[in-house]
C-alpha positions as CSV (number, residue, x, y, z in Angstrom):
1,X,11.9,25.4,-49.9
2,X,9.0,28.3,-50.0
3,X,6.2,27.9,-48.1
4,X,4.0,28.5,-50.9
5,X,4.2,26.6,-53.7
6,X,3.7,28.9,-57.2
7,X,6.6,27.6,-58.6
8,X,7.0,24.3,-57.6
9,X,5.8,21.3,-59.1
10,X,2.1,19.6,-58.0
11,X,4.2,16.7,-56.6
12,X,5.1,19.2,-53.8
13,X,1.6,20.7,-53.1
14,X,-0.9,20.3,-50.2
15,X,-2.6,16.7,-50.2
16,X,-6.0,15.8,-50.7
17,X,-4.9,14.2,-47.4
18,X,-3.6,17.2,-46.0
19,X,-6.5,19.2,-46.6
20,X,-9.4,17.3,-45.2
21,X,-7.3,17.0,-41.8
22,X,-6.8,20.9,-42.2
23,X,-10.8,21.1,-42.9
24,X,-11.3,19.1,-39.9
25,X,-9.0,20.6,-37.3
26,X,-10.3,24.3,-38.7
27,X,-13.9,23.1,-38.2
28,X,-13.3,21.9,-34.4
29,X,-11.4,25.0,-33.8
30,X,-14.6,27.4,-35.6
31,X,-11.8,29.0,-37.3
32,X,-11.4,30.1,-41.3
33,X,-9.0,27.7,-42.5
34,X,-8.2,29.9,-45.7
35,X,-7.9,33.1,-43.6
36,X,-5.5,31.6,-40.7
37,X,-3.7,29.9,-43.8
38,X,-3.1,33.6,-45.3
39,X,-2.4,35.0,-41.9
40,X,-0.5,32.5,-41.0
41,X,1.5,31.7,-44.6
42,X,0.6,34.5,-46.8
43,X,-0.1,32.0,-49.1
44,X,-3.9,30.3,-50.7
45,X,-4.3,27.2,-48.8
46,X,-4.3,25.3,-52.0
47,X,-0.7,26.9,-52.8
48,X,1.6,25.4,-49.4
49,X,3.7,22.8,-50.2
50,X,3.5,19.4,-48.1
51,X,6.1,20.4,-45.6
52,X,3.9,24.0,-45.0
53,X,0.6,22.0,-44.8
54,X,1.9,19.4,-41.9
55,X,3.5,22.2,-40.2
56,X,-0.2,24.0,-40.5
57,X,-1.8,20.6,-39.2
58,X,0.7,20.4,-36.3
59,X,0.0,24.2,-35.6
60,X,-3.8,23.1,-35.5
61,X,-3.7,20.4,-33.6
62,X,-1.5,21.8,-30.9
63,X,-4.0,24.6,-30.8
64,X,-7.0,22.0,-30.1
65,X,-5.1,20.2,-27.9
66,X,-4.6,23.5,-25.5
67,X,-8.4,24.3,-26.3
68,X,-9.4,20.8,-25.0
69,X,-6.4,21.2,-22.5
70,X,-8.1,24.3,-21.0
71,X,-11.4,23.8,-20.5
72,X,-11.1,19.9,-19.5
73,X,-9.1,21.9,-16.2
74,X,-11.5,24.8,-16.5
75,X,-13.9,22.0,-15.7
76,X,-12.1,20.3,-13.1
77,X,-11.4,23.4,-11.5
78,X,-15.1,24.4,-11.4
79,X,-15.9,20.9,-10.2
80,X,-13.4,20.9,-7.0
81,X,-14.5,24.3,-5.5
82,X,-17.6,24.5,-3.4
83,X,-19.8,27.2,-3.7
84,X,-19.0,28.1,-7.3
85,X,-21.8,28.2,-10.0
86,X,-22.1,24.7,-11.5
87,X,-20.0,22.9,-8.5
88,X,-21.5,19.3,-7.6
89,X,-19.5,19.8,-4.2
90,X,-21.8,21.4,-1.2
91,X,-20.3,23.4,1.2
């Protein structure tokens, strides 16, 4: 099945669905939805097919999980050290 879907019935396009949790996810992430979409696809967001779009939505969210992921241990780390900037911990 191609990724993008110019000739392929609507029945096989992007969902409403599929594009607000792409909106969304894009938004969290402060990145151009359309742009990583043609990057990513080489293909008009509008254009993937469902089975493009949820592997785009999986890419996203594994992305916002690491983002979350990496500065909730960023944190952490900051927190457990004494003496660096921000620490609660006194030496």
């Amino acid at each position: 099945m191609s990724i993008c879907g110019n000739f392929i019935s609507s029945i096989d396009l992007v969902t409403p669905r599929q594009l607000v949790s792409i909106k969304a996810l894009s938004t969290s992430l402060d990145i151009n939805a359309k742009s990583e979409c043609l990057r990513l696809f080489d293909c008009d967001l509008r254009k993937l097919t469902v089975t493009s779009a949820a592997h785009f939505i999986a890419d996203l969210r594994g992305r916002l999980i690491r983002q979350k992921a990496l500065s909730s241990d960023a944190f952490e780390w900051v927190l457990e050290r004494p003496g660096v900037a921000g620490s609660t911990m006194e030496s």
